[in-house]
MDAnalysis code that builds the backbone (N, CA, C; Angstrom):
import MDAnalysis as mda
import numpy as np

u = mda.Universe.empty(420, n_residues=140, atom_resindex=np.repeat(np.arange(140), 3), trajectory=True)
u.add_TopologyAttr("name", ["N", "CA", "C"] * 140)
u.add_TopologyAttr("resid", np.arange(1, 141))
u.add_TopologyAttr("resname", ["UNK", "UNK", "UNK", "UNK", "UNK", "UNK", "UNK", "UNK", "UNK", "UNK", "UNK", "UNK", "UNK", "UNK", "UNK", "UNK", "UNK", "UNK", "UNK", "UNK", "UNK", "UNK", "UNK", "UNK", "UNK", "UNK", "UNK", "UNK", "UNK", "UNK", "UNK", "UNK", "UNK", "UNK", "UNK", "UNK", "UNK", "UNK", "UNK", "UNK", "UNK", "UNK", "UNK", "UNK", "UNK", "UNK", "UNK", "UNK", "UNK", "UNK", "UNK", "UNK", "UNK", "UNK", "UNK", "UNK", "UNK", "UNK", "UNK", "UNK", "UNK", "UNK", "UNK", "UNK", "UNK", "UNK", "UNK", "UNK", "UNK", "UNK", "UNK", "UNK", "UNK", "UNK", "UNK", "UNK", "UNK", "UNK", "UNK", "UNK", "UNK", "UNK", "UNK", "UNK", "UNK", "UNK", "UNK", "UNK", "UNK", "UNK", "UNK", "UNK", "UNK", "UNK", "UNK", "UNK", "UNK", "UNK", "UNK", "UNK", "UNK", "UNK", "UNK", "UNK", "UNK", "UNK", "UNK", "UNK", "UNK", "UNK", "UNK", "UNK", "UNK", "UNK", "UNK", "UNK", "UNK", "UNK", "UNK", "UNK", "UNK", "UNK", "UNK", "UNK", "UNK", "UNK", "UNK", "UNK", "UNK", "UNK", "UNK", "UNK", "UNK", "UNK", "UNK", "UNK", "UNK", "UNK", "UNK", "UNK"])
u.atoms.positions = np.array([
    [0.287, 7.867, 63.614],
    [1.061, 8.397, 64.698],
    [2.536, 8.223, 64.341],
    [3.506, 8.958, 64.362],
    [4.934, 9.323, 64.070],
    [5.582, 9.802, 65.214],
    [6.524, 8.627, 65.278],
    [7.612, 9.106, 66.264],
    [8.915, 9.454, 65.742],
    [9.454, 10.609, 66.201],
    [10.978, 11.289, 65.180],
    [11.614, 10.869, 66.232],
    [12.905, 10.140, 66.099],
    [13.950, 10.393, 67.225],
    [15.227, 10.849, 66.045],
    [15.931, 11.698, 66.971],
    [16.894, 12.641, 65.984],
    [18.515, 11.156, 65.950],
    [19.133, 11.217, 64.815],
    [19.903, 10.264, 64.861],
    [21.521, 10.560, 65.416],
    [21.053, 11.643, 65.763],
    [22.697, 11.935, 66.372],
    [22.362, 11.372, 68.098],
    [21.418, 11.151, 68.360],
    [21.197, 10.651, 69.627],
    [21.240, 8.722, 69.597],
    [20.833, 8.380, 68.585],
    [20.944, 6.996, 68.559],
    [21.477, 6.431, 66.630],
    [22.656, 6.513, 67.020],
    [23.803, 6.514, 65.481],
    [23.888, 4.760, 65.555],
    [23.819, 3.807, 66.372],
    [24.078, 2.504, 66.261],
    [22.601, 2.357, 65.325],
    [21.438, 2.877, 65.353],
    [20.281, 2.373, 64.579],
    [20.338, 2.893, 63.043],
    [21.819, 3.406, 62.846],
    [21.591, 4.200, 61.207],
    [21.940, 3.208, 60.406],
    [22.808, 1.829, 60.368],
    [22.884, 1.011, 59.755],
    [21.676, -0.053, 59.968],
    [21.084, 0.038, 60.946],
    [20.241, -1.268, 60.563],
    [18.858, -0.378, 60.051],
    [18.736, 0.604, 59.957],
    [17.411, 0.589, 59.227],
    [17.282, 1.613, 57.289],
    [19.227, 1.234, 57.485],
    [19.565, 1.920, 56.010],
    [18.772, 1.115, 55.125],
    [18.726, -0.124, 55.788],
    [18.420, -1.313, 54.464],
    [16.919, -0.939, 54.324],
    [15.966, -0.649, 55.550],
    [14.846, -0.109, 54.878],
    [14.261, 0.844, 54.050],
    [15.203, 1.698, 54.302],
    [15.162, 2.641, 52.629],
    [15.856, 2.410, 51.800],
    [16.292, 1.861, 51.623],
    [17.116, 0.945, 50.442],
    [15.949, 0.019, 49.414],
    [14.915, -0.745, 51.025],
    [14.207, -1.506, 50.356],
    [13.273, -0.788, 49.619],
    [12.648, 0.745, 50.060],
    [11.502, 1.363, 49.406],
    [10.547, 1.511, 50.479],
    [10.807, 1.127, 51.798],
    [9.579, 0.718, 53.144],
    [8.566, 1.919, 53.448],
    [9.681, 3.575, 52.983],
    [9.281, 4.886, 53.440],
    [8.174, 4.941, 52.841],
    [8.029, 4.821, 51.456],
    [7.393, 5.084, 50.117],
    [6.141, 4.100, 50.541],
    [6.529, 2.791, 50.782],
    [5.216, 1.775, 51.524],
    [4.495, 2.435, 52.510],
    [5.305, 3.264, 53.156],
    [4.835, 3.325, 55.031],
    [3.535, 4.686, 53.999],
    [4.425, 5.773, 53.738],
    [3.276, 6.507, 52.939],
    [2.119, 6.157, 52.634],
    [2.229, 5.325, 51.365],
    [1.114, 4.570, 50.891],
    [-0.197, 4.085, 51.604],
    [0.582, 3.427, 53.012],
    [-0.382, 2.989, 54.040],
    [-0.830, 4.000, 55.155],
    [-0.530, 4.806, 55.180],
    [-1.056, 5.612, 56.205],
    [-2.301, 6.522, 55.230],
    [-1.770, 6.804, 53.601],
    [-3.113, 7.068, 53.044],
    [-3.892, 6.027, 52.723],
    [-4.279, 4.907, 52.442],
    [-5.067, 4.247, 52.208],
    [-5.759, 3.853, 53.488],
    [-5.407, 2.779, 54.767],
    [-6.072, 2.665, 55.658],
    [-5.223, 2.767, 56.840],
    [-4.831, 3.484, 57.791],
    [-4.448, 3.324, 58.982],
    [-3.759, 2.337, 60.007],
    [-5.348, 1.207, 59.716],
    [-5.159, 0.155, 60.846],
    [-5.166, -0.926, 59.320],
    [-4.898, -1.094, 58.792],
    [-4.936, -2.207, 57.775],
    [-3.722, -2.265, 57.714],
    [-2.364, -1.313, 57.747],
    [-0.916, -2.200, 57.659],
    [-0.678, -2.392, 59.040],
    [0.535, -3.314, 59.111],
    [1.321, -3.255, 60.081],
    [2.281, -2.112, 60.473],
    [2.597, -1.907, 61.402],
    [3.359, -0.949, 61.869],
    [4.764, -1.156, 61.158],
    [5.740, -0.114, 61.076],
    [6.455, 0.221, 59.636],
    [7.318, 1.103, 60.323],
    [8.907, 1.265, 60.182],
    [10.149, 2.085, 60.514],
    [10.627, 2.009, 58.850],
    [11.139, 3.767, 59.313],
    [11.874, 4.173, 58.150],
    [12.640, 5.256, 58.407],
    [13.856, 5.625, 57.768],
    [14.507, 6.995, 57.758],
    [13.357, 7.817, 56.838],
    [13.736, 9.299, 57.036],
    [13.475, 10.211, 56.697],
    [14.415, 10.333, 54.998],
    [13.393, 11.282, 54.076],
    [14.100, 11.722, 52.868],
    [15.757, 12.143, 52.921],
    [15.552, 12.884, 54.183],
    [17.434, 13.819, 54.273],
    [17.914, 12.771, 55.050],
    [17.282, 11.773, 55.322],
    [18.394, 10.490, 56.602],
    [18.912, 11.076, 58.110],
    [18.278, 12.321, 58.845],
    [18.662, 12.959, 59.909],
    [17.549, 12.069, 60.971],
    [16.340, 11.433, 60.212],
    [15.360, 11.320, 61.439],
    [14.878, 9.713, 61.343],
    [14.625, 8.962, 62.200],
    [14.064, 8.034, 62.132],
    [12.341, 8.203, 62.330],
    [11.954, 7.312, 61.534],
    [10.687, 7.692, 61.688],
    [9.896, 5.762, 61.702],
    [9.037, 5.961, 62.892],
    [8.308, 5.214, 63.147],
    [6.634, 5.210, 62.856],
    [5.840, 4.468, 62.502],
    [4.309, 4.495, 62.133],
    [4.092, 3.147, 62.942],
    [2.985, 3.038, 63.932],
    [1.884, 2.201, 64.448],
    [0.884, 2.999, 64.667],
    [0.043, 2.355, 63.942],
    [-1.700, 2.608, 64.166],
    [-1.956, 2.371, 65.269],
    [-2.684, 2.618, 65.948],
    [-3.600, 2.158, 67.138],
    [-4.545, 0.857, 66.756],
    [-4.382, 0.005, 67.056],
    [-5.175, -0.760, 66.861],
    [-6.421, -1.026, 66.964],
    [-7.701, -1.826, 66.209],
    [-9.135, -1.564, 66.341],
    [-9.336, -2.743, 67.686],
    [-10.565, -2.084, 67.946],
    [-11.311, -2.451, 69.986],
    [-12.634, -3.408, 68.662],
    [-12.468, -4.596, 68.764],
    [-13.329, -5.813, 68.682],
    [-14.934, -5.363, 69.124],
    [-15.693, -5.221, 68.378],
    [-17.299, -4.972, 68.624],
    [-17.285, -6.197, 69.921],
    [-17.102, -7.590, 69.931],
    [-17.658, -8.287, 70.978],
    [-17.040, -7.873, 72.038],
    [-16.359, -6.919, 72.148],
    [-15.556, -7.138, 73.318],
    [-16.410, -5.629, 74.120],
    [-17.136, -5.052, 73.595],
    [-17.772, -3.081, 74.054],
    [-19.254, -3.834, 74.586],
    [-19.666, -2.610, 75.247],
    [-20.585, -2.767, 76.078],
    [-21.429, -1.894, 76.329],
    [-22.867, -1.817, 76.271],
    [-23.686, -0.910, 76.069],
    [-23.289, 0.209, 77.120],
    [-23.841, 1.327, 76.795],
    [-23.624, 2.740, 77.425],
    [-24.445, 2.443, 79.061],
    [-24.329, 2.455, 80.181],
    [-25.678, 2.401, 81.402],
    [-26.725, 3.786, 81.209],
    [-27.570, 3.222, 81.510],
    [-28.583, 3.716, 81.509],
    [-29.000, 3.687, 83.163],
    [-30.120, 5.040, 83.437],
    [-30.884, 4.693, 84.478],
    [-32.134, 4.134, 84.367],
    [-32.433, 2.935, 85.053],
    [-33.848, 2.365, 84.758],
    [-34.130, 2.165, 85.905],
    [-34.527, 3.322, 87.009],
    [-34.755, 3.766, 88.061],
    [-36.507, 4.661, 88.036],
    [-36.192, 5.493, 87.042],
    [-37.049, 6.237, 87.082],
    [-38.532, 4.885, 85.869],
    [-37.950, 4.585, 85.148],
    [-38.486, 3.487, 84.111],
    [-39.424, 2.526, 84.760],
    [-38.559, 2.177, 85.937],
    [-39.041, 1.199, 86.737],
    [-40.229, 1.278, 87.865],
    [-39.961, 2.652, 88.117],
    [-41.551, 3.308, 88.490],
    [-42.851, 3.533, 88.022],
    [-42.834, 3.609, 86.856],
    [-44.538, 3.790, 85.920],
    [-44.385, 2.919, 85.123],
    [-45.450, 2.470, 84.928],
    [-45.840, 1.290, 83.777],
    [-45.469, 1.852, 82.682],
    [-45.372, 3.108, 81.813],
    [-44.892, 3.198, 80.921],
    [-44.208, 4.150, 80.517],
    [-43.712, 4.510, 79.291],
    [-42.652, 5.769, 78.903],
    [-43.235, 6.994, 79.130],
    [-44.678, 7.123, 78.421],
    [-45.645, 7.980, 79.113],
    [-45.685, 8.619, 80.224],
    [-46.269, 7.784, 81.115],
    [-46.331, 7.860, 82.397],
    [-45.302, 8.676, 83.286],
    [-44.289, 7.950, 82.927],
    [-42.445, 8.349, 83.577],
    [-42.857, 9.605, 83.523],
    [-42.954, 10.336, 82.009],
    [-42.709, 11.601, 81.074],
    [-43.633, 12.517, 81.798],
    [-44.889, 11.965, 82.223],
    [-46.146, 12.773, 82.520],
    [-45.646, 13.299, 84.181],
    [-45.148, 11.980, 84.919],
    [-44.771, 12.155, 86.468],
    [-43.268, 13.500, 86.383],
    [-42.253, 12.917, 85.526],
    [-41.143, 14.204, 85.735],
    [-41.800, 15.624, 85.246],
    [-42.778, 15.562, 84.208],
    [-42.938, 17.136, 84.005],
    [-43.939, 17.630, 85.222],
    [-44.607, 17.244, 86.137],
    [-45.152, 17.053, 87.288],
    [-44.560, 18.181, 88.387],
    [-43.246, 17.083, 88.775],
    [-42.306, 17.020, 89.270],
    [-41.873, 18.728, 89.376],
    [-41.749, 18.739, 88.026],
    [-41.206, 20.007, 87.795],
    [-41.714, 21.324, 87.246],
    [-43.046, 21.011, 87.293],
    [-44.068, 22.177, 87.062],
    [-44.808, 22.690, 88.153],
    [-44.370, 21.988, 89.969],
    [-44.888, 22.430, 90.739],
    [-43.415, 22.871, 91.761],
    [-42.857, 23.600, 91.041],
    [-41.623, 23.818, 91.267],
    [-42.220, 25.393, 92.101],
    [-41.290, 25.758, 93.269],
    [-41.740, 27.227, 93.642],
    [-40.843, 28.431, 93.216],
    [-40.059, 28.219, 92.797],
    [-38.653, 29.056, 92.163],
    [-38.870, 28.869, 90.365],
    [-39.930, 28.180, 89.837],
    [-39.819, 28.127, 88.430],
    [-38.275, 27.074, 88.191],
    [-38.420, 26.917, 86.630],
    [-37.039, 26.404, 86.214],
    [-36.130, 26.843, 85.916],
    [-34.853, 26.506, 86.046],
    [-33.376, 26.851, 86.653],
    [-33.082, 27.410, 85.169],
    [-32.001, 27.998, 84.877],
    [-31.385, 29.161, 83.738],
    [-31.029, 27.783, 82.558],
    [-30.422, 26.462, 83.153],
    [-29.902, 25.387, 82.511],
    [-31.243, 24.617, 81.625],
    [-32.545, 24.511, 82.425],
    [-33.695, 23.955, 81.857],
    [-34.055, 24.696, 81.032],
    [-34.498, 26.044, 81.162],
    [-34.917, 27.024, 80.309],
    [-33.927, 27.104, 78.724],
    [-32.813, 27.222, 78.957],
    [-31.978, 27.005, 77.902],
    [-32.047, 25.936, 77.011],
    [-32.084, 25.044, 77.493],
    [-32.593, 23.773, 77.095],
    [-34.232, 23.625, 76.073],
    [-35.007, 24.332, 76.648],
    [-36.199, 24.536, 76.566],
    [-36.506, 25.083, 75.033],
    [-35.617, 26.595, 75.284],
    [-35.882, 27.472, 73.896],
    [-34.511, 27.295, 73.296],
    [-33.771, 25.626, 73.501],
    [-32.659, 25.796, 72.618],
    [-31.842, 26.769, 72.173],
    [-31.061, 28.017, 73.411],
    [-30.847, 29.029, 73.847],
    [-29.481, 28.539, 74.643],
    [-28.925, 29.313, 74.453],
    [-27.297, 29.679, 75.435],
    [-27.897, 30.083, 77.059],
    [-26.966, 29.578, 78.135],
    [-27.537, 29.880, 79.198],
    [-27.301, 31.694, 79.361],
    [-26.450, 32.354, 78.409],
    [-26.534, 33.676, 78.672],
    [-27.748, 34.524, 78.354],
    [-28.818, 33.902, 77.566],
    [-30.113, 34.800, 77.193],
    [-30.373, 34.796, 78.603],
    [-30.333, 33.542, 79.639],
    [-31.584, 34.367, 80.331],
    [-31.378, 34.530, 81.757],
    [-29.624, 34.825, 81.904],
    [-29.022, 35.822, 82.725],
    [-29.393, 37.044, 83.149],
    [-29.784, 37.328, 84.286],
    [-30.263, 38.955, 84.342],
    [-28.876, 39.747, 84.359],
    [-28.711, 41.271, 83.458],
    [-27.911, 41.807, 83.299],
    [-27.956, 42.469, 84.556],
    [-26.121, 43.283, 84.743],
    [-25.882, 44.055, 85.305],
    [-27.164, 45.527, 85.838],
    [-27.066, 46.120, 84.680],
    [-28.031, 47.394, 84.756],
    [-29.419, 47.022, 85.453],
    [-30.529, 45.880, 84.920],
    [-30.913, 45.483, 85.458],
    [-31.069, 45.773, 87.139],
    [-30.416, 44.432, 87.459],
    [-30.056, 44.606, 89.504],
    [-30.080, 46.401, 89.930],
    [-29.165, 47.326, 89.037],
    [-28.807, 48.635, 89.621],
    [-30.078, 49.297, 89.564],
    [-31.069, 48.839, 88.308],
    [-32.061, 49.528, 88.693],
    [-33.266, 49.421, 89.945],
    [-32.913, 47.737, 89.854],
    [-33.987, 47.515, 91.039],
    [-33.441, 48.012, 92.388],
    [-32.351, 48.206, 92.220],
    [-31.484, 49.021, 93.805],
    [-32.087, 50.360, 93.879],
    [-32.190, 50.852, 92.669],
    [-32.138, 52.392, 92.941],
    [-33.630, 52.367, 93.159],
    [-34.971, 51.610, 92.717],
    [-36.130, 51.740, 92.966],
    [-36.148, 51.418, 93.861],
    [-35.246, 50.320, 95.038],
    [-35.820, 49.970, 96.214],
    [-35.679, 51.512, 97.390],
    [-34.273, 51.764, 97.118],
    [-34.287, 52.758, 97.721],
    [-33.908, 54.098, 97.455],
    [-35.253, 54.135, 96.704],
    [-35.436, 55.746, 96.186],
    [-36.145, 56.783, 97.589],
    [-35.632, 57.593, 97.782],
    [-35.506, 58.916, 99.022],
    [-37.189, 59.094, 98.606],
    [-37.740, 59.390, 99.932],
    [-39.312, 59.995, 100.059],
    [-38.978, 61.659, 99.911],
    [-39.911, 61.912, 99.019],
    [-39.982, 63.380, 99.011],
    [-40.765, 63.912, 100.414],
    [-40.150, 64.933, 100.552],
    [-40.395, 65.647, 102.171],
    [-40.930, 66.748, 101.390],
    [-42.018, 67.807, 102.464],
    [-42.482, 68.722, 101.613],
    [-41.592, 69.932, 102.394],
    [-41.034, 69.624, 103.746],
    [-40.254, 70.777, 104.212],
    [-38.933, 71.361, 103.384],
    [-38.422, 69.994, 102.710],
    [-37.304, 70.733, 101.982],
    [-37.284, 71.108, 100.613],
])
């Protein structure tokens, strides 16, 4: 991560960080941002043309002891004796459905975009025009 601040806005910081390119720090800061990220310390330097200050801190790494498993629901788990069971009761659930399954399940299903199984436009217009198609009269 690089922060530019332009030096005509802050000219008191052009002498104290001349000495870091003087020392070679830019050429370091490089070095470390290709090799590992979070392995240097954070690092100030001018720029090649000396117009920009340039800053590098990594983000620092989040400690494994310190994270915490993802939650889970163990709601439904906690109802049947086993994984089975659960599996056997939700497809149940949802195979005595009176509308069938929703455009999102189905997609899911045949690993499909929810647009396959959208009914198109033309579609609907036709079932309009069959609902109300005119009775033939024999007078006219």
């Amino acid at each position: 991560m690089a922060v530019c601040v332009s030096l005509r806005q802050s000219c008191a910081l052009l002498n104290r960080f001349t000495v870091l390119v003087l020392n070679g720090s830019c050429s370091r800061m490089t070095r470390a941002i290709h090799k590992s990220s979070t392995s240097r310390p954070p690092s100030v330097c001018l720029s090649p043309d000396k117009n920009t200050i340039l800053c590098w801190h990594p983000e620092p790494e989040f400690p494994y002891e310190y994270t915490q498993p993802l939650p889970r629901a163990k709601t439904e788990l906690e109802e049947g004796d086993s994984v089975l069971k659960v599996q056997y009761l939700l497809d149940e659930k949802l195979k005595n459905r009176p509308d069938g399954p929703t455009v999102p399940e189905l997609a899911q299903l045949f690993h499909t975009t929810r647009q396959a199984f959208r009914r198109r436009q033309r579609h609907e217009k036709k079932i309009e025009l069959r609902k109300y198609k005119p009775k033939d009269r024999e007078g006219l």
